[in-house]
PDB file of the backbone (N, CA, C, O) and the ligand in Angstrom, with CONECT records:
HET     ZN  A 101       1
ATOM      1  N   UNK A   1     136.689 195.115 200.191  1.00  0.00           N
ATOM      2  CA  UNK A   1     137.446 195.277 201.438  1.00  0.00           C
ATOM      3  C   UNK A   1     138.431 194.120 201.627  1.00  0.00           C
ATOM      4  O   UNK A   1     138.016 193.012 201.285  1.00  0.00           O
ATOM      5  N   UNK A   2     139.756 194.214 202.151  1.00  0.00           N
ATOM      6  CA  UNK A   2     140.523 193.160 202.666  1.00  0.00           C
ATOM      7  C   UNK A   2     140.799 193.123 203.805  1.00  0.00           C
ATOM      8  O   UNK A   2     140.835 194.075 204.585  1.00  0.00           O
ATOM      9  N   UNK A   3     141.113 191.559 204.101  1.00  0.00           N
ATOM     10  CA  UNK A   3     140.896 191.536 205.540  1.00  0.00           C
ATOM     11  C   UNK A   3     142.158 191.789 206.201  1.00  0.00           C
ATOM     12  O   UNK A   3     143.202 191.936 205.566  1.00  0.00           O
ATOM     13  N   UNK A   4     142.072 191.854 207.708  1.00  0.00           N
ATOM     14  CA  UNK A   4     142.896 192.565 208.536  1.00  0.00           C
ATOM     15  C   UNK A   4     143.852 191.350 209.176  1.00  0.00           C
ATOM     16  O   UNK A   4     143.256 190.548 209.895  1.00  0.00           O
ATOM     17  N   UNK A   5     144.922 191.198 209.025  1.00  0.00           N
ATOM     18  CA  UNK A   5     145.738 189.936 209.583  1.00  0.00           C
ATOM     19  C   UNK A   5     145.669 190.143 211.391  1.00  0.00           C
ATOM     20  O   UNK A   5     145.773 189.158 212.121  1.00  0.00           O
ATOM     21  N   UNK A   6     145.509 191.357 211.873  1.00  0.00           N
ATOM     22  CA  UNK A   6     145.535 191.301 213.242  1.00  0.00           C
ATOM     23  C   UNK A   6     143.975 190.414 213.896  1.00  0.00           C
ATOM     24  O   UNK A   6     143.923 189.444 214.652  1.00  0.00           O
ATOM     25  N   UNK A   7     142.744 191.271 213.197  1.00  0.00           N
ATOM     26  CA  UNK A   7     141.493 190.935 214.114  1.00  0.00           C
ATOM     27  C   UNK A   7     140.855 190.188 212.785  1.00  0.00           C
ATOM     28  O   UNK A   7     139.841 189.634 213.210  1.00  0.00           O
ATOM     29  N   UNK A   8     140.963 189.957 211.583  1.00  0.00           N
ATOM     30  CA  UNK A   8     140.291 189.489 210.683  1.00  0.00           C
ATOM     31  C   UNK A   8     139.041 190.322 209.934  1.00  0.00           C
ATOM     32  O   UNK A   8     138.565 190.059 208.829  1.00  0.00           O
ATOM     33  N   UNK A   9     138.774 191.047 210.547  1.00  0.00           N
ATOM     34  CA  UNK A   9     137.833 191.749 210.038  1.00  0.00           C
ATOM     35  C   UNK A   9     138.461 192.930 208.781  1.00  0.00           C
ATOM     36  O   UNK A   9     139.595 193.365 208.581  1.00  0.00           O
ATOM     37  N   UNK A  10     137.053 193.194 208.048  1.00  0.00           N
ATOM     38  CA  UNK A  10     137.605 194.322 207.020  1.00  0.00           C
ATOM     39  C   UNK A  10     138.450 195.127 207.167  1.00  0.00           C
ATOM     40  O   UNK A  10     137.750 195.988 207.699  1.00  0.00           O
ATOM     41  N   UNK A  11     139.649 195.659 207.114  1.00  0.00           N
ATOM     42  CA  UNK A  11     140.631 196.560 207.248  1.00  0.00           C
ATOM     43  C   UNK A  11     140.897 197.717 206.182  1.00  0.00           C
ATOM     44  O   UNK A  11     141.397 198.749 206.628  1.00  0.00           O
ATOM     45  N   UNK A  12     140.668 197.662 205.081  1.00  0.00           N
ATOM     46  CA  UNK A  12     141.052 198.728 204.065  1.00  0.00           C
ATOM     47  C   UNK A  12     140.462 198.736 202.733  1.00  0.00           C
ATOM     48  O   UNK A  12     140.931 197.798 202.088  1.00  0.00           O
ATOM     49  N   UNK A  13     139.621 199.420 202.063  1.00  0.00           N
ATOM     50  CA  UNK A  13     139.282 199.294 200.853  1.00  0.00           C
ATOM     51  C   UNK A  13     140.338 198.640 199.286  1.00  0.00           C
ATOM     52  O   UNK A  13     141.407 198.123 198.961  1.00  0.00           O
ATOM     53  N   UNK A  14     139.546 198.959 198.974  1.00  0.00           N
ATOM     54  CA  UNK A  14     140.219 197.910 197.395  1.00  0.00           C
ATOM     55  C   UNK A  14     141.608 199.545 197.186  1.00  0.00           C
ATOM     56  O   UNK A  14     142.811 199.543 197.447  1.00  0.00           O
ATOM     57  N   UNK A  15     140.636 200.810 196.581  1.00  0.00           N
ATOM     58  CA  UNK A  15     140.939 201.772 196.411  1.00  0.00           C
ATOM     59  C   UNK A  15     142.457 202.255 197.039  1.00  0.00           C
ATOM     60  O   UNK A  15     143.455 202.681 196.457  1.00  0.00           O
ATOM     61  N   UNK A  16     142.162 201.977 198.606  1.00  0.00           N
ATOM     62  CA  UNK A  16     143.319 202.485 199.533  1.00  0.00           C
ATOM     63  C   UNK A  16     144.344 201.329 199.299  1.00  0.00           C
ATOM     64  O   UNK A  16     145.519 201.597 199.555  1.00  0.00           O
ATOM     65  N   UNK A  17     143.999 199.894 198.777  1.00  0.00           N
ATOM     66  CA  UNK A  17     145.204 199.087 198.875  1.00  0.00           C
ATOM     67  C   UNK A  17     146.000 199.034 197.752  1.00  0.00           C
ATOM     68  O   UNK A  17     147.026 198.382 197.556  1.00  0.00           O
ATOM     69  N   UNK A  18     145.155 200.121 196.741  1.00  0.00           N
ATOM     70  CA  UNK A  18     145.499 200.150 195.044  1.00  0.00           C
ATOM     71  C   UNK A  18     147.136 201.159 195.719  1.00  0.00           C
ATOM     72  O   UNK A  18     148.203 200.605 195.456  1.00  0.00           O
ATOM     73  N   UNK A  19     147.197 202.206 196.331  1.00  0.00           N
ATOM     74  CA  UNK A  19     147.813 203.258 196.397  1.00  0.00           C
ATOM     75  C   UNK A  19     148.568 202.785 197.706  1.00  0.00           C
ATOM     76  O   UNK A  19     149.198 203.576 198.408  1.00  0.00           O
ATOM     77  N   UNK A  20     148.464 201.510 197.965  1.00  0.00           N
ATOM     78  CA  UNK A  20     149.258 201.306 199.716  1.00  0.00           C
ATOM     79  C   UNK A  20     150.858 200.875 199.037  1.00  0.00           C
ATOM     80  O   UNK A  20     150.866 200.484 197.870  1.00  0.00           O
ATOM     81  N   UNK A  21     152.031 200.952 199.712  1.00  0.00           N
ATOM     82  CA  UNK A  21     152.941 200.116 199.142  1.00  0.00           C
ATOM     83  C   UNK A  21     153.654 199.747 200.579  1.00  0.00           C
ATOM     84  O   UNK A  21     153.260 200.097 201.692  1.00  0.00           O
ATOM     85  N   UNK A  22     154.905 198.879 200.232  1.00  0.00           N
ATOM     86  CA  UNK A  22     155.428 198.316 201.308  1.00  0.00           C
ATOM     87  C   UNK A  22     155.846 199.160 202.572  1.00  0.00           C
ATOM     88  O   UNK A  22     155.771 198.787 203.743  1.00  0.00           O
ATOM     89  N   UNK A  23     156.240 200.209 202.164  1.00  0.00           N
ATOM     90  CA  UNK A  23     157.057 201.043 203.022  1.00  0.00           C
ATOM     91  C   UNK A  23     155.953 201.931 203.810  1.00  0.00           C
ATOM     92  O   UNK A  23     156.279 202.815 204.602  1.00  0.00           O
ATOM     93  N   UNK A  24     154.536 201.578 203.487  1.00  0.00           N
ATOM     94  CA  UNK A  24     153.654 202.729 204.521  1.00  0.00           C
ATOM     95  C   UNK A  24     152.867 201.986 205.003  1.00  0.00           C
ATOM     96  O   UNK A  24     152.362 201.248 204.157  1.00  0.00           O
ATOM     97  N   UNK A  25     152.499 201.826 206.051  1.00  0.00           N
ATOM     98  CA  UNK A  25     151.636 200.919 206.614  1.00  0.00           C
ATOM     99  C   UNK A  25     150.548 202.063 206.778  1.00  0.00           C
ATOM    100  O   UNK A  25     150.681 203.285 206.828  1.00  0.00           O
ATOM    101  N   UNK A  26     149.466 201.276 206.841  1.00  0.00           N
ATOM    102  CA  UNK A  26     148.086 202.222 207.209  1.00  0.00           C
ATOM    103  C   UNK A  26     147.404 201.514 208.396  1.00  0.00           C
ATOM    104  O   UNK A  26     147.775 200.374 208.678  1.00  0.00           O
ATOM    105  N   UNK A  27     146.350 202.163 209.170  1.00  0.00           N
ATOM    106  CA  UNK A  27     145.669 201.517 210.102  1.00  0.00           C
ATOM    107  C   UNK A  27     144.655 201.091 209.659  1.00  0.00           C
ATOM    108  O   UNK A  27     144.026 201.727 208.814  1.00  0.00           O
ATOM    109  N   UNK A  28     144.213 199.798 210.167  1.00  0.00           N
ATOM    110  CA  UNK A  28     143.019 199.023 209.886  1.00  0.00           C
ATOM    111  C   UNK A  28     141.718 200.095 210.830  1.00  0.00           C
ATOM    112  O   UNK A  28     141.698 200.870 211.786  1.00  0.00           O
ATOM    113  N   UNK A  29     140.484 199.339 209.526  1.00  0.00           N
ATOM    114  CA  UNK A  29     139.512 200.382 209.739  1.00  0.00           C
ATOM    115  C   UNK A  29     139.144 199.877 211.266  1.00  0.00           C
ATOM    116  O   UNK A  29     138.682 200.753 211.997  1.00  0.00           O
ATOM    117  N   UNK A  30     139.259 198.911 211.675  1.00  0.00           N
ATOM    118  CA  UNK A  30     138.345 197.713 212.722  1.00  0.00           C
ATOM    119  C   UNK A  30     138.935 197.857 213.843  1.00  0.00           C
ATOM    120  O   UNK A  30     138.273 198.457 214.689  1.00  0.00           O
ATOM    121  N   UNK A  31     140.060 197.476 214.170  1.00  0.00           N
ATOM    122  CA  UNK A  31     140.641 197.640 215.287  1.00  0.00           C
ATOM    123  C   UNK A  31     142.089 199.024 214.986  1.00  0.00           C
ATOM    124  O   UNK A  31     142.895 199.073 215.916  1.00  0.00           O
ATOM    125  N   UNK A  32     142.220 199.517 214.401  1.00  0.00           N
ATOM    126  CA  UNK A  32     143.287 201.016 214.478  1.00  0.00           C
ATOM    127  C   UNK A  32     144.564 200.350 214.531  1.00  0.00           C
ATOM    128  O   UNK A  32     145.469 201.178 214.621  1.00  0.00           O
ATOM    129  N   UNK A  33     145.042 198.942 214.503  1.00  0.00           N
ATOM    130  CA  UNK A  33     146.280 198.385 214.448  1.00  0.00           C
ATOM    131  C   UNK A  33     146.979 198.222 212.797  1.00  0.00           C
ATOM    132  O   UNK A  33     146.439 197.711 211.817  1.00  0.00           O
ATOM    133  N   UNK A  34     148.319 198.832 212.896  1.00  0.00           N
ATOM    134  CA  UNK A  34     149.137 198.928 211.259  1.00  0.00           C
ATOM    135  C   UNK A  34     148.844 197.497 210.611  1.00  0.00           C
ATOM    136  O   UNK A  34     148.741 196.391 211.143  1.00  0.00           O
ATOM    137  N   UNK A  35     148.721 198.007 208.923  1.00  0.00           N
ATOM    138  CA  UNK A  35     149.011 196.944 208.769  1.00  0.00           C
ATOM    139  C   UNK A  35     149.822 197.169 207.135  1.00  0.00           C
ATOM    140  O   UNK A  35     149.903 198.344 206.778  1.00  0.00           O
ATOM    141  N   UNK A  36     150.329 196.239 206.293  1.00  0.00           N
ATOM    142  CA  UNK A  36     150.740 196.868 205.287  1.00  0.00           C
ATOM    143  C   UNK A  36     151.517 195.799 204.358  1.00  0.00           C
ATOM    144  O   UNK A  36     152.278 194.995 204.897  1.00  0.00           O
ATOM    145  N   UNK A  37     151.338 195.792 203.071  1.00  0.00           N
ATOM    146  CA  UNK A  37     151.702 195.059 202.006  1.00  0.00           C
ATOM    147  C   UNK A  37     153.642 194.243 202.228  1.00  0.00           C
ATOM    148  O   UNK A  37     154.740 194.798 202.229  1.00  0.00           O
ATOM    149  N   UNK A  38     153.308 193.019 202.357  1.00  0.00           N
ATOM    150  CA  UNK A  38     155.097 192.823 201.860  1.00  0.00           C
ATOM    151  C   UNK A  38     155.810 192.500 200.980  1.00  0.00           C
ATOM    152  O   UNK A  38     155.694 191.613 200.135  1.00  0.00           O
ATOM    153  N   UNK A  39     156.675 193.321 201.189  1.00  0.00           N
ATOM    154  CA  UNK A  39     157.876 193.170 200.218  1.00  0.00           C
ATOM    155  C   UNK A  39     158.066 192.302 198.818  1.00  0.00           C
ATOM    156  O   UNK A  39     157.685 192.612 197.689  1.00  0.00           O
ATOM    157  N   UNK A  40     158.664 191.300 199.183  1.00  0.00           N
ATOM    158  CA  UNK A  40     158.421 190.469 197.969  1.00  0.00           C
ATOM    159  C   UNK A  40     157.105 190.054 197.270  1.00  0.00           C
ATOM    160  O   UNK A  40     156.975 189.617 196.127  1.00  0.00           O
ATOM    161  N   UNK A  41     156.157 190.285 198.206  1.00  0.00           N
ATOM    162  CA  UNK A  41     154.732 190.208 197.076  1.00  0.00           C
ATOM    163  C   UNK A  41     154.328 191.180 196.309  1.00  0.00           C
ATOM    164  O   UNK A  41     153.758 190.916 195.251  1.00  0.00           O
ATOM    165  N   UNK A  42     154.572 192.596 196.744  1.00  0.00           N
ATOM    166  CA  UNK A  42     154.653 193.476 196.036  1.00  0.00           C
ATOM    167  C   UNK A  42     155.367 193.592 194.969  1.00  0.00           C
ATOM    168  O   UNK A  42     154.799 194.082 193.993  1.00  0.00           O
ATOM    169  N   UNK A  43     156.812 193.183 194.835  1.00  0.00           N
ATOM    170  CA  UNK A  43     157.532 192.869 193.556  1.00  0.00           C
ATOM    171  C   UNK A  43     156.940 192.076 192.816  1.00  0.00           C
ATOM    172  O   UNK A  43     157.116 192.170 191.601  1.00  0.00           O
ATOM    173  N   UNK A  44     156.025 191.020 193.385  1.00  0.00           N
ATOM    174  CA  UNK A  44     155.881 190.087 192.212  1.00  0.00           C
ATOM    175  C   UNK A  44     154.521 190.333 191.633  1.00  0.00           C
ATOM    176  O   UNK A  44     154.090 189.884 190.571  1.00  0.00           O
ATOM    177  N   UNK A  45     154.005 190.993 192.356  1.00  0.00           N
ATOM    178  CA  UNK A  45     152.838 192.089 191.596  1.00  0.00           C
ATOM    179  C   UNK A  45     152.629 192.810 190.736  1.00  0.00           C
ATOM    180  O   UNK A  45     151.604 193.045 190.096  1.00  0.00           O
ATOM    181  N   UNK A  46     154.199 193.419 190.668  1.00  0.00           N
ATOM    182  CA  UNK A  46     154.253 194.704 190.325  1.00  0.00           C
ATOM    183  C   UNK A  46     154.506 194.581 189.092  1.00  0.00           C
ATOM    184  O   UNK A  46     153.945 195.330 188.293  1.00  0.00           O
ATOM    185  N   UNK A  47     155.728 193.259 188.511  1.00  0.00           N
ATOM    186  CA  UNK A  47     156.652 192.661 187.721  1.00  0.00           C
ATOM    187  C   UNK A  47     155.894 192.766 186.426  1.00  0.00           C
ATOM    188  O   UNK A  47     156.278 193.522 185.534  1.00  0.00           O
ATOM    189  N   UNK A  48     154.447 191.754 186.276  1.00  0.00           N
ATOM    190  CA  UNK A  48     154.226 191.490 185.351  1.00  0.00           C
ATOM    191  C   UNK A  48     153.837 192.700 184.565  1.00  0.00           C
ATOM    192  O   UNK A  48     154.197 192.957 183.416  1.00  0.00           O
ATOM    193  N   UNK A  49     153.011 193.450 185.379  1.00  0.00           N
ATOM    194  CA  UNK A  49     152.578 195.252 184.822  1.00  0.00           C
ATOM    195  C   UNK A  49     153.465 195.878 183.796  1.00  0.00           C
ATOM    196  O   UNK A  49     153.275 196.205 182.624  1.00  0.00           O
ATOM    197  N   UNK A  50     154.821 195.966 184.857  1.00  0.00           N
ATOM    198  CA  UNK A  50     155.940 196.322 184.490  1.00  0.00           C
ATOM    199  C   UNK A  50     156.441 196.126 183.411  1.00  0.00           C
ATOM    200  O   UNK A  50     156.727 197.067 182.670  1.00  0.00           O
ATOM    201  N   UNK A  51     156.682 194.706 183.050  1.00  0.00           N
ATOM    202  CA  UNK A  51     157.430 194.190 181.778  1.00  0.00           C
ATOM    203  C   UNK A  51     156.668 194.218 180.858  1.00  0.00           C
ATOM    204  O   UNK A  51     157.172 194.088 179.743  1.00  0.00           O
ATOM    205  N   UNK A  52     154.838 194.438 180.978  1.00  0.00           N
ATOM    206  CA  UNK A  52     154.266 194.505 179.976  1.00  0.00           C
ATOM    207  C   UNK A  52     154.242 196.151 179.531  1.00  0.00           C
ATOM    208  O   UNK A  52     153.972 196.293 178.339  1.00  0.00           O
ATOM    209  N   UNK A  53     154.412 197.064 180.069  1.00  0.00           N
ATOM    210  CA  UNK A  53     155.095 198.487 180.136  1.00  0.00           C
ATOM    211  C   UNK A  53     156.215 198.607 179.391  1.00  0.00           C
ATOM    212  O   UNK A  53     156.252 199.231 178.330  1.00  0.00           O
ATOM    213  N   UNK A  54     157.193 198.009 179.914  1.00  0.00           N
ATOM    214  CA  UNK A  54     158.554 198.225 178.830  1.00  0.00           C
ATOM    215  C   UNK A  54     158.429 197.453 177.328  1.00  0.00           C
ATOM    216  O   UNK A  54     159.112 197.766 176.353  1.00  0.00           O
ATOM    217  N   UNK A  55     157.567 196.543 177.345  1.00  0.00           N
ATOM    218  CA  UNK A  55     157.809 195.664 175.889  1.00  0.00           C
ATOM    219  C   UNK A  55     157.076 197.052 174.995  1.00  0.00           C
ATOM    220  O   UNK A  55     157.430 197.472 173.893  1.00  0.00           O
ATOM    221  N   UNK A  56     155.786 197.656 176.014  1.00  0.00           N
ATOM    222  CA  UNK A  56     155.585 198.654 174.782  1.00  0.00           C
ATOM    223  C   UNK A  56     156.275 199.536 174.486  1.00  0.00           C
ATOM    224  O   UNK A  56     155.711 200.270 173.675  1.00  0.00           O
ATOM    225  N   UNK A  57     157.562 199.949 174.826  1.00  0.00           N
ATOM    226  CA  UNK A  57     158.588 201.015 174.642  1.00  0.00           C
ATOM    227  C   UNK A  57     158.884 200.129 173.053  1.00  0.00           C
ATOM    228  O   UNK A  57     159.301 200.821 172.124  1.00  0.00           O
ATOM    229  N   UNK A  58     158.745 199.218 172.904  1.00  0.00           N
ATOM    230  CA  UNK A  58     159.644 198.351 170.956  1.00  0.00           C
ATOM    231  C   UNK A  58     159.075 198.485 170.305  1.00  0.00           C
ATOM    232  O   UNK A  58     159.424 198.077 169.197  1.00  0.00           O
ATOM    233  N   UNK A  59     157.177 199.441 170.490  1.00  0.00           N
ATOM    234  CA  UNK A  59     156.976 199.426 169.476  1.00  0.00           C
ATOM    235  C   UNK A  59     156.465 200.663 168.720  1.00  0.00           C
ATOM    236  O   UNK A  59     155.987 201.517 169.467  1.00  0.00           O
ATOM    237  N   UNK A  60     156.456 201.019 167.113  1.00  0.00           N
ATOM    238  CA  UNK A  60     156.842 201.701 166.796  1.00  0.00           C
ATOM    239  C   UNK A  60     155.516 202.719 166.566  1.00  0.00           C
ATOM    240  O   UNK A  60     155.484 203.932 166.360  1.00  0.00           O
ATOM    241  N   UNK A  61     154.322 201.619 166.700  1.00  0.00           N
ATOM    242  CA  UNK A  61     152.482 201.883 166.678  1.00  0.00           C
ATOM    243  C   UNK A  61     152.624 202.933 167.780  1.00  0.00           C
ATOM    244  O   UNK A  61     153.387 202.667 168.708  1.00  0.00           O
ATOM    245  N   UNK A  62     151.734 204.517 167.774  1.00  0.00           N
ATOM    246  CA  UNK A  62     151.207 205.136 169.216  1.00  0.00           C
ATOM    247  C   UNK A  62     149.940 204.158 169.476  1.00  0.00           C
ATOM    248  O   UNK A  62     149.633 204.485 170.623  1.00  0.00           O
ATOM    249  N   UNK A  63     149.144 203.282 169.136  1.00  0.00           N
ATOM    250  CA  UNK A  63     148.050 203.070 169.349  1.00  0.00           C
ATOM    251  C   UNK A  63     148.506 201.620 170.050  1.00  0.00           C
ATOM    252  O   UNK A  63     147.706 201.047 170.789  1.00  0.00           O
ATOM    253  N   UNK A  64     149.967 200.995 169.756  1.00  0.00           N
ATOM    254  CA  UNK A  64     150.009 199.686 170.535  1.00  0.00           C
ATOM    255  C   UNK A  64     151.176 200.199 171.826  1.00  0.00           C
ATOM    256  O   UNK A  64     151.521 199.475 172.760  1.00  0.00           O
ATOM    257  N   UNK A  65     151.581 201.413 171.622  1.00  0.00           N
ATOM    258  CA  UNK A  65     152.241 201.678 172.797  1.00  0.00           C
ATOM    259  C   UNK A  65     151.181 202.476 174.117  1.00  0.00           C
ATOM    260  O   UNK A  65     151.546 202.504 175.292  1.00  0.00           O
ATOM    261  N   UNK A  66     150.027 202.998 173.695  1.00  0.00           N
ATOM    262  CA  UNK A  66     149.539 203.406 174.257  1.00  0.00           C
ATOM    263  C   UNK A  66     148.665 202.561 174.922  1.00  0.00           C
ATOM    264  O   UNK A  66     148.423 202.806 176.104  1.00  0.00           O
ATOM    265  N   UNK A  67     147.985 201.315 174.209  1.00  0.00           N
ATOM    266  CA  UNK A  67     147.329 200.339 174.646  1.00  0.00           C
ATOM    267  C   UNK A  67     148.123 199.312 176.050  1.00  0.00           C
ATOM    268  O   UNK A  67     147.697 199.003 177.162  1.00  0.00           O
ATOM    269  N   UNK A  68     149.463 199.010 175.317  1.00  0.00           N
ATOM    270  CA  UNK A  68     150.596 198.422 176.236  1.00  0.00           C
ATOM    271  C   UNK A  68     150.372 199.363 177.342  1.00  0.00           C
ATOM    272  O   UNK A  68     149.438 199.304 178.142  1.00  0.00           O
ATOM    273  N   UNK A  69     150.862 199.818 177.327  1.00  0.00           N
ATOM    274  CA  UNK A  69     150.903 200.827 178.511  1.00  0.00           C
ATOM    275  C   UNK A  69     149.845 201.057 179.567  1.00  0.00           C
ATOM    276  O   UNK A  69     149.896 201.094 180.796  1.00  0.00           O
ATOM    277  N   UNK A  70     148.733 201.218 178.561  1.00  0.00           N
ATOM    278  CA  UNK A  70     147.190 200.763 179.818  1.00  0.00           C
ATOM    279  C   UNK A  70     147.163 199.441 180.311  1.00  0.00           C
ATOM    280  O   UNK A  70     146.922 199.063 181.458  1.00  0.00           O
ATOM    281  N   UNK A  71     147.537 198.550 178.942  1.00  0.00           N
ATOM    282  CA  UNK A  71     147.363 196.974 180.173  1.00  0.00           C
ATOM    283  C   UNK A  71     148.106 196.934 181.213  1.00  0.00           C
ATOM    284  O   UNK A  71     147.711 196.486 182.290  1.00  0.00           O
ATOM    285  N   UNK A  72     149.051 197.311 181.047  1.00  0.00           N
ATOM    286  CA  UNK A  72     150.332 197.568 181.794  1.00  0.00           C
ATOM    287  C   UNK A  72     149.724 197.758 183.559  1.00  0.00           C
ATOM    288  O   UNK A  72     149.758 196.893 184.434  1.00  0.00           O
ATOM    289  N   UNK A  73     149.308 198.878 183.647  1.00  0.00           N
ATOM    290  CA  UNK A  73     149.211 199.758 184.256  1.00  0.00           C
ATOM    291  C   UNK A  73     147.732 199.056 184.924  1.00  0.00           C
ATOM    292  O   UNK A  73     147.754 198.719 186.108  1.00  0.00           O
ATOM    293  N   UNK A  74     146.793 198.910 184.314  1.00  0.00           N
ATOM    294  CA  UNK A  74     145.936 198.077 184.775  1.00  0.00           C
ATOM    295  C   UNK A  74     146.590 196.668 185.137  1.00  0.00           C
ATOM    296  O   UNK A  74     146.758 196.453 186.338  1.00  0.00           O
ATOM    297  N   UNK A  75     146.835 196.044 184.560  1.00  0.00           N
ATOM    298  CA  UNK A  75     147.695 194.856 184.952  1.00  0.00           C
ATOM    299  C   UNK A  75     148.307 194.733 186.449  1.00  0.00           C
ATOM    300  O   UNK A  75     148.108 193.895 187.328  1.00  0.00           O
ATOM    301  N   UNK A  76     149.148 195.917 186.402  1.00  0.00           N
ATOM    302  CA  UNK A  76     149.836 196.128 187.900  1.00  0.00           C
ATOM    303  C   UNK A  76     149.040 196.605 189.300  1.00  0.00           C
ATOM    304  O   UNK A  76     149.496 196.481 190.437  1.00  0.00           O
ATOM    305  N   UNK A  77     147.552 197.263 188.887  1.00  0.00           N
ATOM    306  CA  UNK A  77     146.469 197.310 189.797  1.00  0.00           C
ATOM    307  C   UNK A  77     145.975 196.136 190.276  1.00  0.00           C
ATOM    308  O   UNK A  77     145.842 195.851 191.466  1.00  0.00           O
ATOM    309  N   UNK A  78     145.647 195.311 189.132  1.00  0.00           N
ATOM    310  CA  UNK A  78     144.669 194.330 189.401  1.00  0.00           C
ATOM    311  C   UNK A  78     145.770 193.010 190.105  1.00  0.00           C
ATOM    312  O   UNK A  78     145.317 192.343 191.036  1.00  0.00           O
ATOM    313  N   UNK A  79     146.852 192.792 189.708  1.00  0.00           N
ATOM    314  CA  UNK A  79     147.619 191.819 190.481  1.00  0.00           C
ATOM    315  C   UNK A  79     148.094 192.884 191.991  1.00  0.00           C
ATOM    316  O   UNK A  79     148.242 192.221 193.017  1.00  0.00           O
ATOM    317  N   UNK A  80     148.215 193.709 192.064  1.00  0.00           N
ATOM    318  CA  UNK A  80     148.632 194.106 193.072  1.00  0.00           C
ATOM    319  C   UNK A  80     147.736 193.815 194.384  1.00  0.00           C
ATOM    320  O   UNK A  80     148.069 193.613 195.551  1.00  0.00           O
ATOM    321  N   UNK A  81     146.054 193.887 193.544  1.00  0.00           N
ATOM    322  CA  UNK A  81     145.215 193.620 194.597  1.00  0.00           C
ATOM    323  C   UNK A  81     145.295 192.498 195.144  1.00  0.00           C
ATOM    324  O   UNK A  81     145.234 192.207 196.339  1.00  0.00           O
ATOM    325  N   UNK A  82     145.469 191.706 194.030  1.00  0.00           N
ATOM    326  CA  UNK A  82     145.064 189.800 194.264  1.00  0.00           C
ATOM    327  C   UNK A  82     146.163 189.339 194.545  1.00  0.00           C
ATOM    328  O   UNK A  82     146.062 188.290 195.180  1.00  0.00           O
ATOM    329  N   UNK A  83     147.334 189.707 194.325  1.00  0.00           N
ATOM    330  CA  UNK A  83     148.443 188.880 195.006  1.00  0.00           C
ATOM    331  C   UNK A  83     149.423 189.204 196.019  1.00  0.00           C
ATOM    332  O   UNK A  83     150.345 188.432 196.283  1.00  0.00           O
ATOM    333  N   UNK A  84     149.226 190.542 196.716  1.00  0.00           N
ATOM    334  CA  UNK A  84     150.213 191.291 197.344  1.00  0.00           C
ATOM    335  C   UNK A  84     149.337 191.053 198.533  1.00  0.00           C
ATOM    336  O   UNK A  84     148.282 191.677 198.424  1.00  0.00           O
ATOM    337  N   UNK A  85     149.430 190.364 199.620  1.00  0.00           N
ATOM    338  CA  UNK A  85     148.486 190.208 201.016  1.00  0.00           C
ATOM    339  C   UNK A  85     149.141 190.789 201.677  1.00  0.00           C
ATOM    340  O   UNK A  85     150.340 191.026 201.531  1.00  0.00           O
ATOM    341  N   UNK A  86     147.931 191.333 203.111  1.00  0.00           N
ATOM    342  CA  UNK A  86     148.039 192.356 203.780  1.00  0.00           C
ATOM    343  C   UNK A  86     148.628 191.593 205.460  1.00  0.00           C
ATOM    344  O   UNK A  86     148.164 190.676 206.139  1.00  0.00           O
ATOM    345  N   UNK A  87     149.784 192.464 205.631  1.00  0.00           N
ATOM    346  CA  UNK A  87     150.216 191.606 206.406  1.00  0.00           C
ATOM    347  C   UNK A  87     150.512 192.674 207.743  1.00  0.00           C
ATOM    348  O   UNK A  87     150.431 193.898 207.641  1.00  0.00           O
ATOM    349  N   UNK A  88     150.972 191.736 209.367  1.00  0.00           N
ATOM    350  CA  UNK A  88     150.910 192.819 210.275  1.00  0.00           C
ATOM    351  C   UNK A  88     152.205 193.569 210.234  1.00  0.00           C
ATOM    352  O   UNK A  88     153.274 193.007 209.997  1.00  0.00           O
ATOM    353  N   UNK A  89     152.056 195.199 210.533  1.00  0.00           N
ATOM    354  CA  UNK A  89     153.518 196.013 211.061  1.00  0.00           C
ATOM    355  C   UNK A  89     153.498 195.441 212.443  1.00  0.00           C
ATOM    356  O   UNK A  89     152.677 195.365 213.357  1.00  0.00           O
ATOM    357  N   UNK A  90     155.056 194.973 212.170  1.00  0.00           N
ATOM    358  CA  UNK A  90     155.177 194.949 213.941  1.00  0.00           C
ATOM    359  C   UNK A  90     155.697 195.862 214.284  1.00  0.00           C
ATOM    360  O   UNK A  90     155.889 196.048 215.486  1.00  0.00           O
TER     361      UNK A  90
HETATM  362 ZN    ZN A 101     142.188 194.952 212.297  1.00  0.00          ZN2+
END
């Protein structure tokens, strides 16, 4: 669970913050007030996933483009969780 910048308490599962992005705010479970990922942390979340995604487009292996592509992709989950904080809609 992450916490809620309005009341502090739990606000949204891991799951729901995997699929949250900047532009949608969701309501916290605790008190029903928006809340929702910003902007530039989300880019810089997103980035490393990303570029590890395109490097596997150079190569010529299905088994290292397909691998790239999962780190990738996992990559961009797992930083998205840990570095993109949940911040208030005003
Ligand atoms: Zn809250």
């Amino acid at each position: 669970m992450f916490q809620c910048p309005h009341c502090g308490k739990p606000a949204i599962t891991a799951l729901k913050k995997t699929v949250l992005g900047p532009g949608v705010p969701v309501a916290c479970q605790s008190c029903g007030k928006s809340v929702k990922i910003a902007y530039p942390a989300w880019i810089k979340a997103a980035l490393p996933g990303v570029l590890v995604m395109v490097a596997a487009l150079f190569f010529e292996s299905d088994l290292l483009v397909y691998g790239l592509s999962t780190v990738g992709l996992a990559l961009m989950i797992a930083l998205h969780l840990w570095w993109a904080p949940l911040v208030k809609e005003e």
